[in-house]
N, C-alpha and C positions, 0 to 999 in steps of 0.2 A: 114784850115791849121792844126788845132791841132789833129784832126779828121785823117788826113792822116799821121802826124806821130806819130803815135800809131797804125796805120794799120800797118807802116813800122817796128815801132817798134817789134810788133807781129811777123811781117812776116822773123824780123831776129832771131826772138829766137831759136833753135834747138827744133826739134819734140821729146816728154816724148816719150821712150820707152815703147812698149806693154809689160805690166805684164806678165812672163813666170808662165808656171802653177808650177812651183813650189815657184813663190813668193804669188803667187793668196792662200787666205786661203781658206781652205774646209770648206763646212758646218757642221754644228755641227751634224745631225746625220751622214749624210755619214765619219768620224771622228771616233765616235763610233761605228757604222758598221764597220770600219781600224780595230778596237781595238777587239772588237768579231770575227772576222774572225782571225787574229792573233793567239789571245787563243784558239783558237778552234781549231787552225792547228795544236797548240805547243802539245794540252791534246791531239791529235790524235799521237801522237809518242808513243816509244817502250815504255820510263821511264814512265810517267803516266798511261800507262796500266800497264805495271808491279807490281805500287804500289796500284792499284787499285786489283789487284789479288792478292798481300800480303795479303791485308787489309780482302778482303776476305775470305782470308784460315782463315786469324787471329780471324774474327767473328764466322766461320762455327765450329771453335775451341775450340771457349768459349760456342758455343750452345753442341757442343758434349757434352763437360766436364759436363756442367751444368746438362745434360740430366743423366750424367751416376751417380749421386749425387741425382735423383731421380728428377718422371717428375711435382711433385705438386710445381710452383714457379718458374720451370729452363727458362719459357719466361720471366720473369723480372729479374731473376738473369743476363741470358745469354745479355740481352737486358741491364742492365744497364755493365757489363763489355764493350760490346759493345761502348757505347756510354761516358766511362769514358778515354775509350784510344785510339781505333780504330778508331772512327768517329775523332776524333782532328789530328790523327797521319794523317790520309788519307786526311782528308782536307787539310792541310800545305803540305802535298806532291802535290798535286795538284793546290794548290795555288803559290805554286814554280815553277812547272813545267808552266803553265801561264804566267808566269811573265818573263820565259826561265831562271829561277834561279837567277836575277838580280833585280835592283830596279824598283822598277815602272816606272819610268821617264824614264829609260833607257830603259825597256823594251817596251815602247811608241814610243821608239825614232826611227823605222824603216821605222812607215807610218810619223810621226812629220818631220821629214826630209825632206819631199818630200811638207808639208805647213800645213799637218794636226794639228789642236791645242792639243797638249801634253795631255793638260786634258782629250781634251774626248776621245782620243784613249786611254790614262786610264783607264774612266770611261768603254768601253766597255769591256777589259780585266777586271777589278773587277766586272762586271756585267755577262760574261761569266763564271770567278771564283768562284762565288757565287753559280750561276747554275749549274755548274758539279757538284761543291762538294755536293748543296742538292739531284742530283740524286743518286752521288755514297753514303749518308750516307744514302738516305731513300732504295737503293737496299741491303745495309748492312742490315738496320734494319728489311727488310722485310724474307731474307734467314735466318737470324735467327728466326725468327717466326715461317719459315715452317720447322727447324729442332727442335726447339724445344719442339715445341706446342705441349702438351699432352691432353689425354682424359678430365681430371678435369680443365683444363685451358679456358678460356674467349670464347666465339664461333671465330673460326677462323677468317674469314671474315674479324670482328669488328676488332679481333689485327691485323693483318697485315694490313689493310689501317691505321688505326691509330697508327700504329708505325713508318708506311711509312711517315705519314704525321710529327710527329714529328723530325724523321729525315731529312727531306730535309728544318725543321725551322732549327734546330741545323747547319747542315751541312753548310746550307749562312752564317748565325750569323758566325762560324769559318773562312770564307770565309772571310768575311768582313775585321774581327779585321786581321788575314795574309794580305790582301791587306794593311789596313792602314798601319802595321806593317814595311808593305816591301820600305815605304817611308821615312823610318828611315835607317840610319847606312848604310857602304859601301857595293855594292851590296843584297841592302834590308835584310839586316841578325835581321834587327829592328822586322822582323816578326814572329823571334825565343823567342822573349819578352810576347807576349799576351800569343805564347804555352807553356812557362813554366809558366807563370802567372797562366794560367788558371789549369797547373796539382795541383800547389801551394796551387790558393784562391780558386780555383774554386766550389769546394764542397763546402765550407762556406756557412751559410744562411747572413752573414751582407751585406753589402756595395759591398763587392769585389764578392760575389756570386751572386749578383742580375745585376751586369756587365759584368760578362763573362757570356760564354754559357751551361756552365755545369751545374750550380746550374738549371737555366731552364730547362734542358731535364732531370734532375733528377723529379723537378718537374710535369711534363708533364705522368712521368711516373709514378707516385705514389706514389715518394720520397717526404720530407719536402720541403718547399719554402723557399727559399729566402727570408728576411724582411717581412716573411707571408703573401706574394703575391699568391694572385692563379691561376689556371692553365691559366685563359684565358688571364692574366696578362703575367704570362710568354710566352705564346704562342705570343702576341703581341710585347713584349719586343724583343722579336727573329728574330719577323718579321723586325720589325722596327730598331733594329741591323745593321742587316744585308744590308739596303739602306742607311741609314743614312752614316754606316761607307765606304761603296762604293764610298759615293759621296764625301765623307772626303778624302779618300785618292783622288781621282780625281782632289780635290781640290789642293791640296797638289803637285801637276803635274804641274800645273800654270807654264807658259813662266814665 
């Protein structure tokens, strides 16, 4: 008898509704795949190329000049203007434009909508943002190599992969700290913080230069260190920046 009502009982409950896909969560990579495809679509529009062809003139400008000042030096002169304004200015353009000029969260919030977890279609928009900005800072740092590069300067080759490569450490590192940034303040303006920070500290060799990215790429380039760390030091520092703070601000996305 007890046995049958408990069948009954069963048999009167209402049937749980099938989970619609939009209450079903997505997996976490497919999530950040939402989140990379996203940024990728937004850096494929007009404004991010644009500033990316600013950014350009603006380097291609600093190697002239450097050039017409004579050619012994003007690949490290031209190469650190480079990399003191141009690579930060062009990063945060691009890490805006990613983000569609809003907060992180928000800027998550088209695939998160539909069941995707907030974070990791974060996390793929800052891991997207990361990577354009190191290709567009290391194609900066490379076009000024070949205009500036003279007869008495370094064998070619060597500077242009090596400047490439310190560019696209810098340009994530920038990446990074704008992603975290944009987790702050109403529609992510929190990421206008690190880029004045870093015009501010950022040369510093204490505390505050061994933090941001410039004292590194100064370093990288043949300038003083930071709390006289050296190059492989900041080279790692840059790397490691730049993931660390991606998955910070990702974190920071949390439902």
């Amino acid at each position: 008898m007890a046995g049958e009502g408990a069948s009954s009982a069963a048999a009167l409950q209402p049937p749980r509704p099938a989970a619609s896909g939009a209450d079903r969560p997505a997996p976490a990579l497919l999530a950040v795949r939402l989140g990379m495809e996203m940024a990728y679509s937004r850096l494929r529009a007009r404004r991010p190329l644009l500033a990316f062809g600013l950014g350009l003139a603006l380097a291609i400008a600093a190697a002239v000049i450097e050039v017409s000042f004579g050619s012994a030096g003007a690949v490290d002169r031209a190469l650190l203007a480079t990399f003191r304004l141009v690579v930060p200015l062009t990063s945060f353009a691009l890490a805006s434009d990613a983000a569609d000029r809003a907060a992180l969260r928000d800027a998550a919030w088209p695939a998160a909508r539909f069941g995707a977890s907030s974070h990791h279609v974060a996390l793929g928009i800052a891991l997207t943002t990361a990577f354009a900005a190191a290709v567009a800072a290391a194609l900066l740092a490379i076009v000024v190599v070949l205009i500036a590069h003279g007869p008495g300067a370094s064998p070619f080759v060597r500077d242009m992969l090596l400047s490439g490569w310190i560019g696209a450490l810098t340009g994530a590192a920038y990446a990074g700290w704008f992603s975290l940034g944009a987790t702050f303040l109403r529609r992510g303006r929190g990421r206008l913080v690190p880029l004045a920070a870093d015009f501010l500290l950022g040369g510093s060799l204490g505390v505050a230069g061994a933090l941001l990215p410039r004292g590194h790429a100064v370093s990288l380039l043949g300038g003083p260190s930071p709390l006289g760390l050296g190059q492989p030091a900041s080279a790692g520092l840059l790397a490691l920046s730049a993931l660390v703070l991606a998955l910070a601000a990702a974190a920071r996305c949390r439902e």
